[in-house]
N, C-alpha and C positions, 0 to 999 in steps of 0.2 A: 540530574536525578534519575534513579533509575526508575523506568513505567512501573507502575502496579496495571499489570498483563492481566488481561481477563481470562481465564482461562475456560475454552468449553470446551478443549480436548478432552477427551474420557469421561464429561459428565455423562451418564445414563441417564435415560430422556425423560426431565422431571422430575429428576432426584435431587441433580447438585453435587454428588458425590463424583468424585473422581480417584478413581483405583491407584493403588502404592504402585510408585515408579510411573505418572503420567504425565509428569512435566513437559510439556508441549517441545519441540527441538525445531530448531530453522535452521537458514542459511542467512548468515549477518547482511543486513539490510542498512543502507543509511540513504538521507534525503536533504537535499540542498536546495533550497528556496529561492527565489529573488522574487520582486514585484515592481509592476509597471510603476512610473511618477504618480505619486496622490496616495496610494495604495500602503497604508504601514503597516509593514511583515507579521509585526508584533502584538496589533490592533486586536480587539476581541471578536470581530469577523474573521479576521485572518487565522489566528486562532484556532476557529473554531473549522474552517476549511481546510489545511495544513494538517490537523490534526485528524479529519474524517478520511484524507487521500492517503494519509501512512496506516490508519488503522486498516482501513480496504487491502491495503496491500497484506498488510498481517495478517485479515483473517482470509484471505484467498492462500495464503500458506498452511496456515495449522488452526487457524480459525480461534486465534488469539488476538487482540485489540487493548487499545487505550479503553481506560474508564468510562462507560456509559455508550462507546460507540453500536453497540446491540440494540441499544434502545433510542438514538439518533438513527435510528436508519427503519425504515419500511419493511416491513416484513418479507414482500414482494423481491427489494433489493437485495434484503439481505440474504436470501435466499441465493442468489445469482453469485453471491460470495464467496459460498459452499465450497471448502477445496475440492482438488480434481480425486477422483479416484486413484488415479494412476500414481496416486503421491508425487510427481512432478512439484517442486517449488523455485520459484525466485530470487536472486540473491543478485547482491552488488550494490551500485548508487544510482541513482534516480534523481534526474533536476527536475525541478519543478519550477515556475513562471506565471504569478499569478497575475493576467492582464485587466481583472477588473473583478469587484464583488457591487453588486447591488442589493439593494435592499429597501424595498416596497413590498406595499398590503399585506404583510406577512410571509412574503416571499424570499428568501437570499439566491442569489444566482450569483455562480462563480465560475469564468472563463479561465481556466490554467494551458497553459503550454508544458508537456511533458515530455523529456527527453529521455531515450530508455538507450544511448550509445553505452552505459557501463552497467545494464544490467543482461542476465542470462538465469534461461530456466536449466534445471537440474535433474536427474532423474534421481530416484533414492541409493543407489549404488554409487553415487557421484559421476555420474559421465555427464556429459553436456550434451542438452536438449536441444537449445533453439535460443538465440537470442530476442531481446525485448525489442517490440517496434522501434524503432530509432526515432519519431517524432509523431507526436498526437498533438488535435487540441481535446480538449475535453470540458465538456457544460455539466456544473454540479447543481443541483436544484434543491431548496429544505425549502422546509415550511414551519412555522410553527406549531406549536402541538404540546401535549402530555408526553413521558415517555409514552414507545411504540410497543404492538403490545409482539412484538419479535420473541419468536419460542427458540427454544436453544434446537438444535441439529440433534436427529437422532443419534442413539449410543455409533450406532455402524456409522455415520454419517462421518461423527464427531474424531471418530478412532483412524479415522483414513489416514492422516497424515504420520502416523506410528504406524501404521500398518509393517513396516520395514524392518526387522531388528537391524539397531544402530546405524541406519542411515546414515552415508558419507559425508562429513563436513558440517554437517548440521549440532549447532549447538546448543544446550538452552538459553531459551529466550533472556531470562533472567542475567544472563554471564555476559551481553552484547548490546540488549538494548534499552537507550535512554528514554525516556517521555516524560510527558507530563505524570505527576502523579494526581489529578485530580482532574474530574470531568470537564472539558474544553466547549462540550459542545450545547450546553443551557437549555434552552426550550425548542431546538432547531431540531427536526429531521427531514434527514435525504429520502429519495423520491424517484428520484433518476438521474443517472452516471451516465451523457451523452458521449462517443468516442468517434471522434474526427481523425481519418488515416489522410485526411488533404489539409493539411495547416496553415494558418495566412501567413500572410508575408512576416509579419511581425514575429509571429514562433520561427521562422526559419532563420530571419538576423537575430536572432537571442541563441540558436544552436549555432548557429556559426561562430559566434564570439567566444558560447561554449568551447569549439574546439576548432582552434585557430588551424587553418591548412585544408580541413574536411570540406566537401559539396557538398549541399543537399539539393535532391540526394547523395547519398555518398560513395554510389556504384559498385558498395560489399555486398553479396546477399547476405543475411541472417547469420547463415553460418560459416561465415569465411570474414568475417572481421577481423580485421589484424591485431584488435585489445582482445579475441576471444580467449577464454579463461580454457585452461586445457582439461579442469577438473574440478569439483567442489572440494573448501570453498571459495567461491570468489573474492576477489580484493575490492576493498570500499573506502569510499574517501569521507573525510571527519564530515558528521551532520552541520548546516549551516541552518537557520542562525542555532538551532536544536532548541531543547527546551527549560 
Protein backbone atom coordinates (compact mmCIF):
# COMPACT_ATOMS: atom_id res chain seq x y z
CA UNK A 1 0.00 0.00 0.00
CA UNK A 2 1.22 3.02 -0.80
CA UNK A 3 1.59 5.81 2.66
CA UNK A 4 -0.84 8.52 2.54
CA UNK A 5 2.34 10.99 3.44
CA UNK A 6 1.52 13.77 5.55
CA UNK A 7 2.63 16.35 3.99
CA UNK A 8 3.97 19.69 5.99
CA UNK A 9 6.30 20.80 3.27
CA UNK A 10 5.05 24.08 2.01
CA UNK A 11 2.22 24.42 4.50
CA UNK A 12 2.32 28.19 5.66
CA UNK A 13 2.16 28.43 9.24
CA UNK A 14 -1.50 27.74 10.21
CA UNK A 15 -2.90 27.79 6.92
CA UNK A 16 -2.64 24.06 5.62
CA UNK A 17 -2.17 25.27 2.20
CA UNK A 18 0.56 24.20 0.24
CA UNK A 19 1.86 26.09 -2.90
CA UNK A 20 1.50 24.42 -6.74
CA UNK A 21 4.41 22.20 -7.27
CA UNK A 22 5.31 21.37 -3.37
CA UNK A 23 5.23 17.83 -3.46
CA UNK A 24 7.90 16.98 -0.80
CA UNK A 25 11.07 14.91 -2.84
CA UNK A 26 13.57 12.45 -0.96
CA UNK A 27 15.98 9.93 -1.34
CA UNK A 28 14.29 6.30 -1.50
CA UNK A 29 14.38 5.12 1.99
CA UNK A 30 13.50 1.25 2.98
CA UNK A 31 13.58 -0.59 6.51
CA UNK A 32 13.99 -4.06 7.45
CA UNK A 33 12.80 -5.29 10.75
CA UNK A 34 13.62 -8.38 12.77
CA UNK A 35 12.64 -8.97 16.66
CA UNK A 36 14.00 -10.68 19.55
CA UNK A 37 11.87 -14.26 20.64
CA UNK A 38 8.45 -13.38 22.21
CA UNK A 39 8.32 -10.14 20.36
CA UNK A 40 5.70 -10.32 17.22
CA UNK A 41 6.81 -7.94 14.27
CA UNK A 42 3.26 -7.63 13.38
CA UNK A 43 1.70 -7.18 16.86
CA UNK A 44 -0.12 -3.76 17.46
CA UNK A 45 2.86 -2.51 19.70
CA UNK A 46 5.20 -3.35 17.24
CA UNK A 47 3.14 -1.66 14.88
CA UNK A 48 2.99 1.06 16.42
CA UNK A 49 7.01 1.40 17.24
CA UNK A 50 8.10 0.33 13.52
CA UNK A 51 5.89 2.79 12.35
CA UNK A 52 7.02 5.88 14.73
CA UNK A 53 11.16 4.95 13.84
CA UNK A 54 10.41 5.05 9.81
CA UNK A 55 8.16 8.05 10.20
CA UNK A 56 11.14 9.92 12.37
CA UNK A 57 13.37 9.03 9.72
CA UNK A 58 10.80 10.75 7.06
CA UNK A 59 10.15 13.77 8.74
CA UNK A 60 14.14 14.42 9.60
CA UNK A 61 14.21 14.48 5.58
CA UNK A 62 11.34 16.72 4.15
CA UNK A 63 9.26 16.50 7.32
CA UNK A 64 6.79 14.12 5.79
CA UNK A 65 5.44 11.11 7.86
CA UNK A 66 2.87 8.09 8.16
CA UNK A 67 -0.72 9.27 9.31
CA UNK A 68 -1.01 10.70 12.72
CA UNK A 69 2.76 10.53 13.51
CA UNK A 70 2.72 14.63 14.27
CA UNK A 71 0.41 14.14 16.67
CA UNK A 72 2.04 10.74 18.34
CA UNK A 73 4.86 12.60 19.17
CA UNK A 74 5.59 15.66 21.74
CA UNK A 75 5.87 18.75 20.58
CA UNK A 76 9.28 19.09 22.33
CA UNK A 77 10.52 15.94 20.09
CA UNK A 78 9.11 16.73 17.37
CA UNK A 79 10.70 19.80 17.26
CA UNK A 80 14.32 17.89 17.38
CA UNK A 81 12.91 16.30 13.91
CA UNK A 82 12.91 19.60 12.08
CA UNK A 83 15.07 18.91 8.94
CA UNK A 84 18.63 20.38 8.83
CA UNK A 85 18.91 23.57 6.95
CA UNK A 86 21.54 22.63 5.04
CA UNK A 87 19.00 20.36 3.03
CA UNK A 88 21.44 17.39 3.73
CA UNK A 89 18.99 14.10 3.61
CA UNK A 90 19.27 10.33 4.15
CA UNK A 91 18.72 7.58 1.98
CA UNK A 92 19.36 3.81 1.57
CA UNK A 93 18.28 0.88 4.13
CA UNK A 94 18.17 0.74 7.58
CA UNK A 95 17.80 -2.63 9.84
CA UNK A 96 16.18 -2.36 12.71
CA UNK A 97 16.02 -4.97 15.77
CA UNK A 98 13.58 -4.77 18.10
CA UNK A 99 14.88 -6.43 21.56
CA UNK A 100 12.01 -5.74 23.68
CA UNK A 101 8.59 -3.49 23.98
CA UNK A 102 7.07 -3.09 27.50
CA UNK A 103 4.14 -1.81 28.46
CA UNK A 104 3.06 -0.64 32.08
CA UNK A 105 1.17 2.23 33.84
CA UNK A 106 0.65 3.83 30.60
CA UNK A 107 3.96 3.71 29.54
CA UNK A 108 5.36 1.69 26.23
CA UNK A 109 9.19 1.47 26.17
CA UNK A 110 11.01 0.17 23.25
CA UNK A 111 14.62 -1.05 23.06
CA UNK A 112 15.60 -1.30 19.09
CA UNK A 113 19.12 -2.22 17.74
CA UNK A 114 19.80 -0.01 14.70
CA UNK A 115 22.04 -0.73 11.93
CA UNK A 116 22.86 2.18 9.65
CA UNK A 117 25.91 0.07 7.44
CA UNK A 118 23.62 0.68 4.06
CA UNK A 119 22.48 4.03 4.84
CA UNK A 120 24.37 7.69 3.68
CA UNK A 121 23.64 11.33 3.99
CA UNK A 122 23.47 13.36 0.84
CA UNK A 123 23.90 16.90 0.06
CA UNK A 124 21.27 18.55 -2.36
CA UNK A 125 23.59 18.49 -5.47
CA UNK A 126 23.85 14.80 -4.91
CA UNK A 127 27.39 14.32 -3.61
CA UNK A 128 27.96 12.22 -0.40
CA UNK A 129 27.88 13.65 2.90
CA UNK A 130 28.70 11.19 5.56
CA UNK A 131 27.68 7.89 6.26
CA UNK A 132 24.91 6.73 9.01
CA UNK A 133 26.41 5.46 12.40
CA UNK A 134 26.93 1.93 11.72
CA UNK A 135 25.30 0.61 15.09
CA UNK A 136 23.03 2.23 17.86
CA UNK A 137 20.92 1.04 20.56
CA UNK A 138 18.09 3.17 20.90
CA UNK A 139 15.23 3.62 23.90
CA UNK A 140 11.79 4.78 22.58
CA UNK A 141 9.50 6.01 25.38
CA UNK A 142 5.19 7.04 24.66
CA UNK A 143 2.90 7.48 26.87
CA UNK A 144 -0.67 7.59 26.64
CA UNK A 145 -2.50 10.61 25.93
CA UNK A 146 -4.97 12.64 23.47
CA UNK A 147 -3.46 13.67 20.29
CA UNK A 148 -0.38 16.09 21.03
CA UNK A 149 -1.00 19.36 20.53
CA UNK A 150 2.36 19.53 17.79
CA UNK A 151 2.05 22.84 15.60
CA UNK A 152 3.24 22.30 12.04
CA UNK A 153 6.97 24.01 11.31
CA UNK A 154 7.11 27.45 10.27
CA UNK A 155 6.50 28.32 6.24
CA UNK A 156 10.75 28.91 6.30
CA UNK A 157 11.05 26.00 8.45
CA UNK A 158 8.79 23.76 6.44
CA UNK A 159 10.35 24.94 2.89
CA UNK A 160 14.10 23.90 3.83
CA UNK A 161 14.08 20.58 2.31
CA UNK A 162 12.95 22.21 -1.48
CA UNK A 163 15.04 24.76 -0.77
CA UNK A 164 17.33 23.32 -3.84
CA UNK A 165 15.86 23.58 -7.43
CA UNK A 166 15.59 19.84 -8.41
CA UNK A 167 17.77 18.24 -5.96
CA UNK A 168 19.96 15.07 -7.09
CA UNK A 169 18.21 11.77 -6.85
CA UNK A 170 15.62 12.79 -4.88
CA UNK A 171 12.22 11.57 -5.82
CA UNK A 172 8.66 12.08 -4.68
CA UNK A 173 7.74 10.49 -1.87
CA UNK A 174 4.51 9.31 -3.37
CA UNK A 175 6.53 7.29 -6.53
CA UNK A 176 8.91 4.96 -3.72
CA UNK A 177 7.31 4.90 -0.58
CA UNK A 178 5.13 2.12 0.91
CA UNK A 179 3.16 2.36 4.40
CA UNK A 180 0.59 2.06 6.17
CA UNK A 181 -2.33 3.82 5.05
CA UNK A 182 -3.89 4.45 8.27
CA UNK A 183 -2.81 5.67 11.83
CA UNK A 184 -0.57 2.87 13.50
CA UNK A 185 0.08 4.72 16.43
CA UNK A 186 -3.62 4.85 18.78
CA UNK A 187 -3.54 6.75 21.76
CA UNK A 188 0.59 6.50 22.22
CA UNK A 189 2.87 9.47 22.14
CA UNK A 190 6.81 9.73 22.11
CA UNK A 191 8.44 11.65 24.62
CA UNK A 192 12.08 10.80 24.06
CA UNK A 193 14.26 9.10 21.39
CA UNK A 194 17.37 7.78 23.72
CA UNK A 195 20.55 7.05 21.21
CA UNK A 196 23.33 4.72 22.46
CA UNK A 197 26.80 4.97 20.19
CA UNK A 198 28.03 1.68 22.82
CA UNK A 199 25.57 -1.28 21.95
CA UNK A 200 25.29 -4.42 23.94
CA UNK A 201 26.52 -7.46 23.05
CA UNK A 202 23.37 -8.70 21.69
CA UNK A 203 22.98 -5.64 18.87
CA UNK A 204 26.62 -6.40 17.85
CA UNK A 205 25.70 -10.46 17.22
CA UNK A 206 22.46 -9.35 15.14
CA UNK A 207 25.00 -6.90 13.06
CA UNK A 208 27.30 -9.45 12.54
CA UNK A 209 24.90 -11.94 11.21
CA UNK A 210 23.64 -8.79 9.26
CA UNK A 211 26.78 -8.84 7.41
CA UNK A 212 28.62 -12.10 7.52
CA UNK A 213 32.66 -11.37 7.21
CA UNK A 214 32.30 -7.58 8.81
CA UNK A 215 33.98 -6.71 12.78
CA UNK A 216 32.45 -4.62 14.90
CA UNK A 217 33.73 -2.37 14.84
CA UNK A 218 34.41 -2.56 11.50
CA UNK A 219 37.65 -0.50 11.13
CA UNK A 220 36.08 1.83 7.92
CA UNK A 221 35.79 5.41 8.98
CA UNK A 222 32.42 6.96 7.84
CA UNK A 223 33.53 7.81 4.86
CA UNK A 224 35.57 5.21 3.40
CA UNK A 225 33.15 2.18 3.44
CA UNK A 226 33.64 -0.04 0.84
CA UNK A 227 29.44 -0.16 0.07
CA UNK A 228 29.80 3.76 -0.04
CA UNK A 229 27.30 5.04 -2.63
CA UNK A 230 29.49 7.40 -4.99
CA UNK A 231 26.34 9.58 -5.50
CA UNK A 232 22.60 10.11 -5.01
CA UNK A 233 20.54 7.95 -5.21
CA UNK A 234 21.50 5.45 -3.03
CA UNK A 235 20.56 1.66 -3.70
CA UNK A 236 17.91 -0.07 -1.14
CA UNK A 237 16.89 -3.27 -0.32
CA UNK A 238 12.97 -4.45 -0.51
CA UNK A 239 11.23 -3.33 3.08
CA UNK A 240 10.84 -6.47 5.39
CA UNK A 241 8.16 -7.48 6.68
CA UNK A 242 6.71 -3.58 5.17
CA UNK A 243 3.30 -2.90 5.37
Amino acid sequence: MVASVVGLVGCASGTGKKPVGAEPVGLPQSWIWSAAPGVAIDSKDARTVRGWYESSALFQGASVSYPGFPQATSADLLGELLPPASGIQKGGTERLHIRSITVAGGELRASVCSDGWDESYFTPDGKFFSAQTTLTLTTLVMRQGGPSKASSPSAQQALVADATPNPVGRTPYSSWLKGPGENVFGNWIAYSREIDAHPPVDCVAWFKRNHPGLKYPTGYPNDARPNRPASAPPPTLPASPGW
